[in-house]
N, C-alpha and C positions, 0 to 999 in steps of 0.2 A: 493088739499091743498099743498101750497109749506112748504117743509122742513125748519128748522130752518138752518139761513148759519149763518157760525164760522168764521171769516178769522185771523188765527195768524201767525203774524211776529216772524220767525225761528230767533234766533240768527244769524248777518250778518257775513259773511263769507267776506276774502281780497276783498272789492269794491263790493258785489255783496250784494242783500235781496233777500231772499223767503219769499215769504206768503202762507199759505197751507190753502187752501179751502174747508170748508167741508156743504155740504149740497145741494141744488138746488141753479141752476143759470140760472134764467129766467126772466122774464120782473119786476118781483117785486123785484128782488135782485140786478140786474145789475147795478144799481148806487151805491149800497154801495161796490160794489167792486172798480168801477171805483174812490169811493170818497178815498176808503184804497189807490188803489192803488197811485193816487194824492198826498194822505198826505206821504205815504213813499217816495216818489219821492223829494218831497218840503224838508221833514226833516230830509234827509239821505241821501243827493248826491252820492247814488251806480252810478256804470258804468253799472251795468246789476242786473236784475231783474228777479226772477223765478216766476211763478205763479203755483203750486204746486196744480194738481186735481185726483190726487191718492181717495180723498174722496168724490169729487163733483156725485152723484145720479142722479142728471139730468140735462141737455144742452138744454135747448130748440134759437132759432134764436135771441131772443133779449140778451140772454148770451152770443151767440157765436160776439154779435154787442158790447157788455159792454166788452170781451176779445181785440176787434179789437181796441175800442176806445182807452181803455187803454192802448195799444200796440202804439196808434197815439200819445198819449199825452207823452207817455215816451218818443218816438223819438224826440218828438220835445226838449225836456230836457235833450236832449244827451244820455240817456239811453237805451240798447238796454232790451226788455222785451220778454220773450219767456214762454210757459208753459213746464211742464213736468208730466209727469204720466197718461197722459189721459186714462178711460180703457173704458169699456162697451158702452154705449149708447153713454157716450161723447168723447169718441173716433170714434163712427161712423158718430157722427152728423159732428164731424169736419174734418172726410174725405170724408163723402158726402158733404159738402158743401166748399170743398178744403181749406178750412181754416188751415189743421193740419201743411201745409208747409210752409205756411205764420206767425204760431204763434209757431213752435217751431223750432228747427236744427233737424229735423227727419233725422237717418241713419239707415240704416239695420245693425244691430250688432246681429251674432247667435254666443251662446258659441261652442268653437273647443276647449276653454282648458280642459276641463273633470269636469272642480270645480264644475258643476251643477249649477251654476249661468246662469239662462235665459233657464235653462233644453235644449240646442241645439234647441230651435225653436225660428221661425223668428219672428219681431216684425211687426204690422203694422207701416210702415217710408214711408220716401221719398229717393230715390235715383236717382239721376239725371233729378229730377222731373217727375217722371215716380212714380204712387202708388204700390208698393208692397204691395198684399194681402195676408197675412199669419197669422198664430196664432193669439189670441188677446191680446198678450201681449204685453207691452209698454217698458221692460227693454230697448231697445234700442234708446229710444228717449230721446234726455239730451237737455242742455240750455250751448254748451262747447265756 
C-alpha cells in the first residue's frame, strides 16, 4: 500500500522554489508530482528548482521516470530542476539506475572543518562522473 505523498512549496528563495516530498513515489504518485511540479513552473517563473526527498520512503522506476519527466518539462521552461537529499532506498535506486547524476549537482563534500557538520564522512555523489561509494549520507549533494 503506497504511503500518503505530501508535496509542499518552501517559501521561494532569490529565483529558485523547493518542494519537499514526503511519502512514496511510485507509479500511483508520480503524476501528481509531475502535475505540482508543472504548476510551480507555470506560476512562479523560478530559474531553478529543488525537489527536496529528505522524506520520500520509497522510489520505485516510474518515480525515478515522473523525477526525469519533470526534470524534461522544466528544461524545456528554462528552468534548471535538480533534487536534494536523497537518503536510503532512494538514494540507491537512483545510483543504481544512474539517475542521481543526471537529477542532481552530486560533489563529494567530507567535513575537514571539525564543526561536525557531515561528521567527516563521505557522501554518496558524483565526481567527475565516476560514482563514489561511501557513507550514506547525502550532506554533500546540493542543487548550487
Amino acid at each position: 500500500m503506497t504511503a500518503p505523498l505530501s508535496i509542499v512549496k518552501e517559501p521561494p528563495e532569490a529565483g529558485s522554489i523547493r518542494l519537499r516530498v514526503t511519502g512514496e513515489l511510485d507509479m500511483s504518485t508520480g503524476d501528481a508530482v509531475n502535475a505540482v511540479v508543472a504548476n510551480a513552473i507555470r506560476h512562479g517563473a523560478p530559474s531553478r528548482m529543488i525537489i527536496d526527498l529528505a522524506a520520500v520512503s520509497f522510489l520505485d522506476a516510474a518515480g525515478v521516470r515522473a523525477l526525469l519527466g519533470g526534470q524534461r518539462y522544466a528544461r524545456a521552461h528554462g528552468v534548471r530542476l535538480c533534487i536534494d537529499h536523497p537518503t536510503g532506498l532512494v538514494l540507491r535506486v537512483l545510483t543504481v539506475t544512474g539517475t542521481l547524476s543526471t537529477l542532481s549537482d552530486a560533489r563529494l563534500e567530507t567535513d575537514r572543518s571539525g564543526t561536525g557538520e557531515g561528521n567527516g564522512q563521505r557522501s554518496w555523489a558524483m565526481v567527475s562522473r565516476q560514482l563514489v561509494t561511501a557513507a550514506a549520507t547525502t550532506q554533500g549533494l546540493s542543487c548550487g
